[in-house]
C-alpha positions in Angstrom: 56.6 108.2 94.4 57.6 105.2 96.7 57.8 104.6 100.2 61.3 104.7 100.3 60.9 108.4 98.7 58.8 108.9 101.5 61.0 108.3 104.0 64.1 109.4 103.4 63.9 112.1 100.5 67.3 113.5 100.8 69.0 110.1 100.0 69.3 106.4 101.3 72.3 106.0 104.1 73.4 102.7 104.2 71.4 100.5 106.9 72.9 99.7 110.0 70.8 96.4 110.6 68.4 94.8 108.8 65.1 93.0 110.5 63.2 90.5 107.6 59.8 88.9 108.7 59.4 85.9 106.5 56.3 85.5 105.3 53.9 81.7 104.8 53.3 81.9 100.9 50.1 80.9 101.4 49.0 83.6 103.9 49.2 87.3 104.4 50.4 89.3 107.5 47.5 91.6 109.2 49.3 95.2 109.3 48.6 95.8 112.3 50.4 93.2 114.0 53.5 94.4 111.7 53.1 97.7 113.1 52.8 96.5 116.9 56.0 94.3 116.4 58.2 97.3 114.5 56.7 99.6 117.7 57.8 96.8 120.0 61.6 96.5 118.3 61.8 100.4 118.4 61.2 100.6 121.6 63.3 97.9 122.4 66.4 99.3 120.4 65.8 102.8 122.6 65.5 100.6 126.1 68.5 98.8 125.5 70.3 102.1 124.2 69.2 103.7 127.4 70.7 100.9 130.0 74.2 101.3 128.2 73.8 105.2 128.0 71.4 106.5 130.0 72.2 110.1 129.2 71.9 109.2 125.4 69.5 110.2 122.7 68.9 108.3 119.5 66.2 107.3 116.9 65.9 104.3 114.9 65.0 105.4 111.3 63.4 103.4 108.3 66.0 103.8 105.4 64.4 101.6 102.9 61.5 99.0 103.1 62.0 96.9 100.0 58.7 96.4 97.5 57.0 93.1 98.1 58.7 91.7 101.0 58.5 92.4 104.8 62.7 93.7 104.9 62.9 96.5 107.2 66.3 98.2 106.7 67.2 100.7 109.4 69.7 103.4 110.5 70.7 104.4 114.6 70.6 108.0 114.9 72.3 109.5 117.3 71.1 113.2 117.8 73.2 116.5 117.8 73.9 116.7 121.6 75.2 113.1 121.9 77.1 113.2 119.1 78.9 116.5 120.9 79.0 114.4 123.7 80.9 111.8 121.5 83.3 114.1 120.5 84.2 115.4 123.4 84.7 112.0 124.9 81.8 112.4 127.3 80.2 108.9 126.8 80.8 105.8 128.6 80.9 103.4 125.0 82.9 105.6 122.7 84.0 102.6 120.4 80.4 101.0 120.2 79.0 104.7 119.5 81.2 105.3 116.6 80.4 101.8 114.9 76.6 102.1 114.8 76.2 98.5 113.4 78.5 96.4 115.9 76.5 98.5 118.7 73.0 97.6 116.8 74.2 93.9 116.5 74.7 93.5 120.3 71.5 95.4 121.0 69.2 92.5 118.6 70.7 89.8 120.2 69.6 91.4 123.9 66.5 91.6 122.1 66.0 88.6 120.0 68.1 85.6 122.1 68.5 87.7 125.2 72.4 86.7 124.7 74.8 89.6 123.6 77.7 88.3 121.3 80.6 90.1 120.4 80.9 91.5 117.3 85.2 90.6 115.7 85.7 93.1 114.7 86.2 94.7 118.0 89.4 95.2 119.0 91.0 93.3 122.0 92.0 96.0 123.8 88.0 97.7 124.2 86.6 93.5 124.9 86.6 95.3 128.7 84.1 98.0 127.1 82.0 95.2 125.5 81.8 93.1 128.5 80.5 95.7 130.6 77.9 96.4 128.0 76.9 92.7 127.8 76.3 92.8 131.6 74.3 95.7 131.6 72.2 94.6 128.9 71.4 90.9 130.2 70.9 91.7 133.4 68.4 94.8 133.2 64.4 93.8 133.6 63.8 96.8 131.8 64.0 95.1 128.6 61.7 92.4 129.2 58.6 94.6 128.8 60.2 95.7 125.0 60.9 92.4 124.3 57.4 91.1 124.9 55.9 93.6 122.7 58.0 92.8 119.8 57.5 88.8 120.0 54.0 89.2 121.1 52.2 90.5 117.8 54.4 88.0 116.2 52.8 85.4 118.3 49.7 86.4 117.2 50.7 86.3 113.3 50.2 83.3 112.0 51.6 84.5 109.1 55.0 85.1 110.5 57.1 82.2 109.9 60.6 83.3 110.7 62.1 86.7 112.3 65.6 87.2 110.6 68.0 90.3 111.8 71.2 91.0 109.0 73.9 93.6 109.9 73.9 96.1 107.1 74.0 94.8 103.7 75.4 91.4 104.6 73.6 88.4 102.9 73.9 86.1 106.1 71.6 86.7 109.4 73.3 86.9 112.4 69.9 86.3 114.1 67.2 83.6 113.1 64.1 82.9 114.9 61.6 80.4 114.2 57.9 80.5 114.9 58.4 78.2 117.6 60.2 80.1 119.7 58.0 83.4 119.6 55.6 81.7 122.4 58.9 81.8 124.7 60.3 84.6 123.6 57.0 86.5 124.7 56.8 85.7 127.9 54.1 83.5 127.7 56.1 80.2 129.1 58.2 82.0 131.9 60.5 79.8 133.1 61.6 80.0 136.8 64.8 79.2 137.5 64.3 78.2 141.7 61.7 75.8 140.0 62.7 72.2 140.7 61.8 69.8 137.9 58.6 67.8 137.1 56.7 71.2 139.7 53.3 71.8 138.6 51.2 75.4 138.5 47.7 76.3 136.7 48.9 79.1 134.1 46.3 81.7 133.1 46.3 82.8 129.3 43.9 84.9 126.9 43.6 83.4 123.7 41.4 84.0 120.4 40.0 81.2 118.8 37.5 79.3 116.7 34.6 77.2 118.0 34.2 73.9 116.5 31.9 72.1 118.6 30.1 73.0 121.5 28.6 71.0 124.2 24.8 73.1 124.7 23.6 71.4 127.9 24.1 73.6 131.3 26.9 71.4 132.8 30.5 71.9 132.9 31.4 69.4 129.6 34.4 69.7 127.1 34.0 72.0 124.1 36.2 71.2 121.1 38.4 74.6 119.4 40.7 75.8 117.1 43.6 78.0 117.5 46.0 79.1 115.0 44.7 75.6 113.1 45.5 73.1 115.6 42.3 71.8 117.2 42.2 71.8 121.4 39.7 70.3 123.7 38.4 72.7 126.9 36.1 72.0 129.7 33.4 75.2 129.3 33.3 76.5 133.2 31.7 80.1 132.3 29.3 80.6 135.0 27.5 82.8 132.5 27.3 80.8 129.8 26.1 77.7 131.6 23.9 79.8 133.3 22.4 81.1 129.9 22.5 77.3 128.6 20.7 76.1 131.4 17.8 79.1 131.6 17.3 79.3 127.5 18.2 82.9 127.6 21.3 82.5 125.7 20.9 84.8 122.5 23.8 84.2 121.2 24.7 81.4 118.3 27.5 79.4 119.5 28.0 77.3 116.5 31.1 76.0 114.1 33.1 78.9 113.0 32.2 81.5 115.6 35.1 83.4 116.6 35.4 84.0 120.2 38.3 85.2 122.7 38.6 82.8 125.9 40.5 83.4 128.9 41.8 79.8 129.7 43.5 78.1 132.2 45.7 75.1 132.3 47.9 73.3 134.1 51.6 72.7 133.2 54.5 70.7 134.3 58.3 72.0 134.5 60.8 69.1 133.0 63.7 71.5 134.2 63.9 73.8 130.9 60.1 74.6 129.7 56.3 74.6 130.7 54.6 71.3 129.4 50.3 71.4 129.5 49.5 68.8 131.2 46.4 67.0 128.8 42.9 67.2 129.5 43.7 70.0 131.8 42.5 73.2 129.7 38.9 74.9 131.1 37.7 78.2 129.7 36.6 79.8 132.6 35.2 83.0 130.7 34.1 83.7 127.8 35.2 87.5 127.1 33.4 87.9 123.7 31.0 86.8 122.2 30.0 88.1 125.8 27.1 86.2 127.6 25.1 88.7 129.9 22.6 87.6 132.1 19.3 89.1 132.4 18.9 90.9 135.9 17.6 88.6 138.9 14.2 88.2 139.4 13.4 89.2 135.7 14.3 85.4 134.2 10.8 83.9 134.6 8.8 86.9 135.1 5.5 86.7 133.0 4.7 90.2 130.8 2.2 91.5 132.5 3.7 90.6 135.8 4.5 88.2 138.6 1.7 85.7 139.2 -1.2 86.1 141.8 -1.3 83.5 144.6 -4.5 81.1 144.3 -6.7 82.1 145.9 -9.0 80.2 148.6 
């Protein structure tokens, strides 16, 4: 039995849209950040289909997830009391609800380029219909959360070369997205528009990462790491760990290859359209695991069988 059996036992409707992660050849996606990414574009669908509908209900179904590839084919649902709601001429988009993929086309690109386009195929006389769904849809903060948990996990993927979204069965994407772009599209360069060019702010991120060379003298001094393969210098300004460094209590090996997660700062520059770091800026000002605890005070140079006497005269 396969997964599309799974899934849809009673047959295999046609997809509305299509959503394709392309995949490096030489690397393989960790299923778990798949999962948080579909979880993120569900959810992202159902926001979006709540700002042009609030009073609708609908589910995004899995109508066929091809064999050895990452093409998710899916299918709008629209449940029994909307669809009498349809009927009886109740909802607000009555052209967009009967064509399931022109409504699911305008949704991805509120999700995916934050930029609603219109589908041709509607008709001139509903554009008035489409344009108040485009405003709705641009200009609601609600889907920012979604759309954050979709690119996030992607983020994260280094495996994850390309996000691709096709209407139905069409060979052509309307929607391509390169790995580049998944940083933005995340949320983690937010970009200010009352910001005047060349401004400068310390931005806080949480990253995970390999060590490659660390600095083991109790001063603040510039450990070397990778991330996602590229190779970053950071000044080390954990308290605890120089602490640890400094005292010889630090049980932990931090040596090539250790995997850690560091929360980082680093200051950036706005040219006018994106956040630029600034270089030599970066400092890693903890170290969130491996975690470095400190032994309580009082108890670092205490002797076993106690503190020491005074001399006696």
């Amino acid at each position: 039995m396969s997964l599309n059996d799974l899934l849809l036992p009673s047959g295999r409707p046609e997809p509305d849209l299509v959503l394709e992660f392309e995949i490096d050849t030489e690397r393989n996606p960790d299923i778990e950040n798949v999962a948080r990414a579909l979880l993120g574009w569900s959810e992202a669908v159902k926001t979006a289909v709540a700002t042009i509908s609030p009073h609708a209900s609908v589910t995004l179904e899995l109508v066929a997830v091809e064999d050895g590839s990452q093409r998710f084919k899916q299918a709008l649902r629209i449940v029994e009391d909307t669809l009498a709601a349809i009927e009886e001429g109740g909802q607000e988009y009555p052209l967009l609800w009967g064509h399931a993929k022109t409504l699911l086309a305008c949704i991805a690109g509120a999700i995916v380029v934050n930029q609603v386009t219109p589908d041709a195929r509607i008709p001139d006389d509903q554009m008035r219909v489409f344009e108040e769904m485009r405003d709705a849809l641009e200009g609601d903060p609600r889907m920012e959360g979604p759309r954050r948990d979709f690119f996030e996990p992607l983020q994260e993927e280094p495996a994850i070369t390309y996000v691709e979204v096709f209407r139905g069965n069409e060979a052509v994407p309307i929607y391509s997205i390169p790995r580049s772009d998944f940083a933005y599209k995340a949320g983690f360069f937010q970009i200010n528009e009352d910001l005047a060019p060349e401004q400068e702010d310390e931005r806080h991120y949480t990253w995970d990462v390999v060590l490659i060379r660390p600095v083991l003298v109790g001063k603040e001094r510039r450990w070397t790491f990778s991330r996602e393969g590229l190779e970053f210098s950071a000044l080390m300004t954990d308290p605890a760990v120089l602490e640890a460094i400094r005292s010889k209590t630090l049980r932990i090996p931090f040596a090539e290859g250790v995997m850690m997660k560091v929360e980082l700062t680093v200051k950036e520059r706005f040219d006018g359209t994106k956040w630029v770091p600034i270089g030599q800026t970066r400092k890693v000002v903890r170290v969130l695991s491996p975690r470095v605890v400190l032994p309580p005070p009082g108890s670092l140079f205490a002797k076993p069988d106690g503190p020491e006497k005074p001399n006696q005269t």
